[in-house]
C-alpha positions in Angstrom: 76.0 74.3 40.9 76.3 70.6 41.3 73.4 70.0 39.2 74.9 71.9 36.4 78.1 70.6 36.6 76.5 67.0 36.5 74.7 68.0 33.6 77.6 69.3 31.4 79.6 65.8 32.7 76.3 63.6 31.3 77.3 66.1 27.7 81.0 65.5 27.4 80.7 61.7 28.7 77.7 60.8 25.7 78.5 59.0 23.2 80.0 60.5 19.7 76.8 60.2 18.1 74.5 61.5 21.1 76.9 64.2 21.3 76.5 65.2 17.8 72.3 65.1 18.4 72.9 67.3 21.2 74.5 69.8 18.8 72.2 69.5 16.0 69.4 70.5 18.9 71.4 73.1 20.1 72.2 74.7 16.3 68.2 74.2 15.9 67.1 75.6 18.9 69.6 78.9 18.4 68.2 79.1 14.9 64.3 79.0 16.0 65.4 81.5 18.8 66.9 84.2 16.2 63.9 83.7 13.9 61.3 83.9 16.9 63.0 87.5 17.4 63.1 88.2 13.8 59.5 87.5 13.1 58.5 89.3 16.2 59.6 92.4 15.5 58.6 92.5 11.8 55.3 91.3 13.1 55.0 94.3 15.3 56.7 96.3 12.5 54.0 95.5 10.2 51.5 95.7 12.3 52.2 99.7 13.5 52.8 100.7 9.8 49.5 99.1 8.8 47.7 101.3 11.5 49.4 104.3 10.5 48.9 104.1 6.9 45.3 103.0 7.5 45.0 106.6 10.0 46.6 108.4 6.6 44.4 107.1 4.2 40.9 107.4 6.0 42.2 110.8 6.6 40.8 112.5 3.3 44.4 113.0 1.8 44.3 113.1 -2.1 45.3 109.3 -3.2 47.3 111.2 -5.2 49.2 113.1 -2.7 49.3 109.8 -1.0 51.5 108.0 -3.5 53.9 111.5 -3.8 54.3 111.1 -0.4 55.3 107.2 -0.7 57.9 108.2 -3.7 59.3 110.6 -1.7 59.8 108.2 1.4 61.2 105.5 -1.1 63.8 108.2 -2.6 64.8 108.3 0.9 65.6 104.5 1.4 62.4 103.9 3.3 61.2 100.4 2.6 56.9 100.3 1.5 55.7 97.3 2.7 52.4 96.2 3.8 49.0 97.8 3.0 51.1 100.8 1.4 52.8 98.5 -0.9 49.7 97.3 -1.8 48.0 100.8 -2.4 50.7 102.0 -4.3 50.5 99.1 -6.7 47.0 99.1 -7.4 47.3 103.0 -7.5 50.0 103.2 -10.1 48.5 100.7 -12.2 45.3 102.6 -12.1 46.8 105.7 -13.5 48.5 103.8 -15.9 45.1 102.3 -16.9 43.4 105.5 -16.6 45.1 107.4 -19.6 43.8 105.0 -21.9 40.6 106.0 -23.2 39.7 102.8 -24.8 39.7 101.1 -21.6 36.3 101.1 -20.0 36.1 101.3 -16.1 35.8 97.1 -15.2 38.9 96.8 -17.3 40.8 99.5 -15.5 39.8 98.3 -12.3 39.4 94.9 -13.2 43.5 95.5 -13.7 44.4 97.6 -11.0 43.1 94.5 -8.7 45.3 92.3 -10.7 48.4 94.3 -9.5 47.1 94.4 -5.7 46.8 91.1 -5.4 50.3 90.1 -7.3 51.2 92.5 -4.1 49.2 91.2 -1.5 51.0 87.9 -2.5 54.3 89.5 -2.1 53.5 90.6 0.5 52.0 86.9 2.4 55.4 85.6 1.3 57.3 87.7 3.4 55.1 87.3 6.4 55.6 83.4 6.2 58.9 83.7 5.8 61.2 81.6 8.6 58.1 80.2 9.8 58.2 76.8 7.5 61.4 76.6 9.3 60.3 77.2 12.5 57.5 74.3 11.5 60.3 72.0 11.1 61.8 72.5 14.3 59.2 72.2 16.5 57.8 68.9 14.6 61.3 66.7 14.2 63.6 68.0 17.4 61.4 65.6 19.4 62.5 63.0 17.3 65.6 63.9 16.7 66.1 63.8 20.2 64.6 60.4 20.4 66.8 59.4 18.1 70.0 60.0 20.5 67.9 58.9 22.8 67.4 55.7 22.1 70.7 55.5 20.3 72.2 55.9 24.1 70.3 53.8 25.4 71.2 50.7 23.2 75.0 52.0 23.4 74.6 51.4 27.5 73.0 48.0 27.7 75.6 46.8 24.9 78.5 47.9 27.4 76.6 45.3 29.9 78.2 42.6 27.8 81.3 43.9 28.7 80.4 44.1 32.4 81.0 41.3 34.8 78.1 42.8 37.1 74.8 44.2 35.6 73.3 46.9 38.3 71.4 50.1 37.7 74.3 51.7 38.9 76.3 50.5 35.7 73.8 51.4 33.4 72.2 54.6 34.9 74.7 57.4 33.6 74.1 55.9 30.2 70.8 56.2 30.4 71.0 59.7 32.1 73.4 60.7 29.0 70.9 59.3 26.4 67.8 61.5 27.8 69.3 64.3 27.6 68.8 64.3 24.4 64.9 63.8 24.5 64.9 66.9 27.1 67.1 69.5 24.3 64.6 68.1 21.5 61.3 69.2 23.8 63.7 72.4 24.5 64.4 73.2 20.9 60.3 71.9 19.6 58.2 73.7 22.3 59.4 77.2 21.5 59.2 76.9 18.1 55.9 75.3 17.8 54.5 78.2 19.9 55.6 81.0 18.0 54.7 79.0 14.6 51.3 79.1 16.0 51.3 82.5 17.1 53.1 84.4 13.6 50.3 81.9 11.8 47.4 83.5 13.1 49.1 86.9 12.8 49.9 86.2 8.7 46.2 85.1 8.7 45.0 88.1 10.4 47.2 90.6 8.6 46.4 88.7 5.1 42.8 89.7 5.7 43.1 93.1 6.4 44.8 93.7 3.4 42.1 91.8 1.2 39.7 93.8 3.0 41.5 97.0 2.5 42.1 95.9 -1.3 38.2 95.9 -1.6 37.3 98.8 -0.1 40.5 100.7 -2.3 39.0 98.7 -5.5 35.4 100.2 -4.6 36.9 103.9 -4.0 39.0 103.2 -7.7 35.7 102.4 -9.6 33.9 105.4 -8.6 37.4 107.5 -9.4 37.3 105.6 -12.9 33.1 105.7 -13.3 33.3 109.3 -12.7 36.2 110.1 -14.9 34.8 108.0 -18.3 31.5 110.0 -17.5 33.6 113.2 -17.7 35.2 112.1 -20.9 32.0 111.0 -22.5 30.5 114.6 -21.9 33.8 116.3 -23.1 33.2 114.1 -26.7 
């Protein structure tokens, strides 16, 4: 108890602008904390609804029962993300592409990849989001606590010139005031350069599935598109 009280009189005693470091910390590090959560569960989100959707498609369901099934969960106020997004994308495009006749398979497919990977993209972007911010964090608190730092200590050693007796006792709650500062900015950067590092390698991870899965869909497409021209030619 005496340790925190000693440490919340080292807060209000700082100096105006050490005080005001302190509270850009703690608005940063209350910030990084709410994203951290944020990203975690969409993360985990993400990650259970690619598995599922992957279990559904691999199942031998009609594609086209597939994407009835996503309109009717979307009619509902279901939000597609992830790799369903991205099949129904490339799946509506290909039907689209499909009822024109003049269009040979590469251009149909060729297409249907086009609107995959607009989604894929959509779909990177709202994996990285918060985490440029969380980057910022963890790279400038340390300095921003140096900052107040350093900005203490200079404030302490120019009240010696007021001070009739230079000890370490005179300048030691100063000093004690000032690096607090440096300990909220390794408080408020550790965290967040953790879990940048960690929802990094997840985007990364989770951006390759879905260009693997946009592969494998575009191979199952051209056979669907081969096989219907071939049909068509025959009917002619």
């Amino acid at each position: 108890m005496e340790e925190q009280l000693s440490l919340m009189e080292l807060v209000w005693n700082a100096s105006f602008t050490v005080q005001f470091v302190m509270v850009i910390l703690l608005l940063a590090s209350i910030f990084s904390w709410y994203m951290i959560v944020n990203r975690y569960l969409y993360f985990r989100n993400a990650n259970d609804e690619m598995y599922r959707f992957e279990e559904r498609f691999w199942s031998g369901i009609d594609l086209s029962q597939l994407y009835r099934e996503g309109n009717e969960k979307a009619s509902d106020g279901s939000a597609i993300l992830g790799m369903e997004s991205i099949f129904r994308a490339g799946f509506k495009e290909f039907s689209r592409l499909a009822q024109q006749p003049e269009m040979d398979s590469e251009a149909v497919i060729e297409g249907s990849r086009r609107a995959m990977r607009v989604a894929v993209m959509r779909e990177e972007e709202r994996l990285e989001r918060h985490l440029a911010f969380l980057a910022s964090v963890g790279s400038t608190s340390p300095y921003i606590g140096l900052f107040g730092t350093v900005w203490g200590i200079m404030h302490s050693f120019r009240g010696l010139a007021n001070s009739t007796q230079a000890t370490l006792a005179t300048v030691a709650p100063g000093i004690s005031e000032a690096l607090v500062a440096t300990a909220m900015g390794l408080f408020a950067a550790i965290p967040a350069v953790l879990a940048y590092n960690r929802f990094a390698s997840r985007v990364e991870v989770l951006s390759n599935r879905y260009d693997t899965f946009m592969d494998e869909f575009s191979g199952i497409l051209y056979r669907q598109a081969f096989a219907l021209r071939s049909r068509e030619k025959k009917v002619e």
